[in-house]
C-alpha positions as CSV (number, residue, x, y, z in Angstrom):
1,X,123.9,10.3,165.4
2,X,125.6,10.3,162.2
3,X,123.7,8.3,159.1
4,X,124.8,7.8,155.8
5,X,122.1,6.5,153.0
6,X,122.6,3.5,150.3
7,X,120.8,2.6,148.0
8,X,119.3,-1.0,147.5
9,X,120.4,-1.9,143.7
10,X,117.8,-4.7,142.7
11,X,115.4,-3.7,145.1
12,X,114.9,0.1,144.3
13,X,114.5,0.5,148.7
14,X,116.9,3.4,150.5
15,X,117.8,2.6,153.5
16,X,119.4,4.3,156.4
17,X,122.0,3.3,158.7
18,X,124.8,4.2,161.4
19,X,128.2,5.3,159.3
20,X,130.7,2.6,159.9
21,X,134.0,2.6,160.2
22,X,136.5,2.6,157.3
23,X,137.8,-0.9,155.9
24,X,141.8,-0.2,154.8
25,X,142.6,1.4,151.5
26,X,144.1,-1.8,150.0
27,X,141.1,-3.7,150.9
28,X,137.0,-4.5,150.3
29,X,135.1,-5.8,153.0
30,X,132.3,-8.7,152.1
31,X,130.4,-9.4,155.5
32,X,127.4,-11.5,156.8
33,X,125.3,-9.8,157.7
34,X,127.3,-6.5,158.2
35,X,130.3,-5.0,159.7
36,X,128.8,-4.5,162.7
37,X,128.4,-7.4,164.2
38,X,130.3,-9.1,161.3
39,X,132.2,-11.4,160.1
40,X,133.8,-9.8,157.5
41,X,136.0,-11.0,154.8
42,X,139.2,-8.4,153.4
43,X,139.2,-8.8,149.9
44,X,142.5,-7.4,148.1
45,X,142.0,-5.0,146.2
46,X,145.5,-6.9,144.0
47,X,143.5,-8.2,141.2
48,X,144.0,-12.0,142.3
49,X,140.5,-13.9,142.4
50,X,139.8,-14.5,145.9
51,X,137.5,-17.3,147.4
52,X,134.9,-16.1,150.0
53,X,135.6,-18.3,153.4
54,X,133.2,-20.6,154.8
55,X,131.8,-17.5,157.3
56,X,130.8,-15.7,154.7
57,X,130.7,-17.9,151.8
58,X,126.8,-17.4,150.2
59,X,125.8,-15.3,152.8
60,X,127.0,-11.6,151.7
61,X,124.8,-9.2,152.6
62,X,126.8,-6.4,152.9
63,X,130.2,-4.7,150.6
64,X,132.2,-1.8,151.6
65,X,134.6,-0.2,149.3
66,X,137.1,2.4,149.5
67,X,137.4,5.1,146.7
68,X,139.3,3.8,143.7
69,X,138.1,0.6,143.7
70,X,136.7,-1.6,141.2
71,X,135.3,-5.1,142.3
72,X,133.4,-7.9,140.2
73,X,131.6,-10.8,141.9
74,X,131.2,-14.4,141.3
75,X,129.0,-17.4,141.8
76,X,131.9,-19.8,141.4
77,X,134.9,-20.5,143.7
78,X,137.6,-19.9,140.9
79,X,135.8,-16.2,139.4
80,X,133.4,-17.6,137.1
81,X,129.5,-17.1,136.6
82,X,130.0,-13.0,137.0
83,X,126.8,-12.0,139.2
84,X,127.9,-8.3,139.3
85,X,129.8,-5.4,140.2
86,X,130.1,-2.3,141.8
87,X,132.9,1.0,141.2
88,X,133.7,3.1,144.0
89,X,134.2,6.6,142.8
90,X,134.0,7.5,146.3
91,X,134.1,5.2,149.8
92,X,130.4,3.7,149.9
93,X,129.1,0.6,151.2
94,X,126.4,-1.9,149.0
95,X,123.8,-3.8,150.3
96,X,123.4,-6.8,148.5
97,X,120.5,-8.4,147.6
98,X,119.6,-12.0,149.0
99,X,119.6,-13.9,145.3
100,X,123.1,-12.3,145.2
101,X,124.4,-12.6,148.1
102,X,123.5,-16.3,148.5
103,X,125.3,-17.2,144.8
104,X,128.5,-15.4,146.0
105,X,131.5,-17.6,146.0
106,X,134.6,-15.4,144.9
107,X,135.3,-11.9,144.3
108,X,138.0,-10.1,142.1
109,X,139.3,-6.5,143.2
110,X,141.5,-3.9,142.0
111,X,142.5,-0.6,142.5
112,X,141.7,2.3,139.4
113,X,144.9,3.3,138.1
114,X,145.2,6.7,139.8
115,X,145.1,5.7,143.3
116,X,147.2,2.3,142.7
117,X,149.6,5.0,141.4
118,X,150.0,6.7,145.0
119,X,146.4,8.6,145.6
120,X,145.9,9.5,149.3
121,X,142.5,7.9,149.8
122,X,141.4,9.2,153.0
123,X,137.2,9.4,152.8
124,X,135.2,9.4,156.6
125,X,132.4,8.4,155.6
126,X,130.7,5.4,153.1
127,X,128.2,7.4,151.1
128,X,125.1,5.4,148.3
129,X,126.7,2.6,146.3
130,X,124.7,0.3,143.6
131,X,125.5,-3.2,143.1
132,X,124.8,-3.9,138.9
133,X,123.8,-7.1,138.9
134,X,124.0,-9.2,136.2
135,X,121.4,-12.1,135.1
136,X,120.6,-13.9,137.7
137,X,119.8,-17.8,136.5
């Protein structure tokens, strides 16, 4: 089997686990507890503040992102009280700590200039990603 490793951002721990499958190229995927067995929430990746729904709503524990993507995270329902973010230079999936992940009302997502100008993004697998989190009150 397959694995791919991430990395743990607050908690310094690497994990393993089964590679999953890809989320679209326009999208992020927030999920509770993870994609498999889900839910999951498609963030757009538009740079419109988006409000987490009730099924995932302070329960993230899990992010995917495609390459090209840039995505901050809010305590808020509206994209304030920033918590953190995480850049995807490459497709990668975040796990996300519990004092995060249970704050984690809203979440604003865009694409990095060169691949909302046309890139191909066409990555197999979700390699480490790291959440920076901001201060947590």
């Amino acid at each position: 089997m397959h694995t791919t490793h991430f990395l743990v951002g607050l908690a310094g721990l690497t994990l393993s686990i089964a590679a999953p499958r890809q989320s679209p190229v326009d999208n992020a995927l927030i999920c509770s507890p993870d994609i498999n067995p889900g839910p999951c929430f498609k963030v757009p990746t538009s740079g419109i503040c988006t409000d987490l729904p009730a099924n995932v709503d302070r329960k993230v524990r899990a992010i995917y992102q495609n390459a090209g993507s840039h995505c901050e995270y809010f305590k808020s329902d509206d994209c304030h009280g920033r918590l953190g973010w995480s850049d995807a230079r490459q497709s990668m999936r975040v796990t996300v700590p519990d004092v995060i992940g249970n704050a984690m009302g809203s979440a604003w997502c865009q694409l990095t200039p060169s691949v909302a100008e046309g890139a191909a993004v066409e990555d197999t697998d979700y390699s480490e990603g790291e959440f920076v989190a901001e201060e947590v009150a």
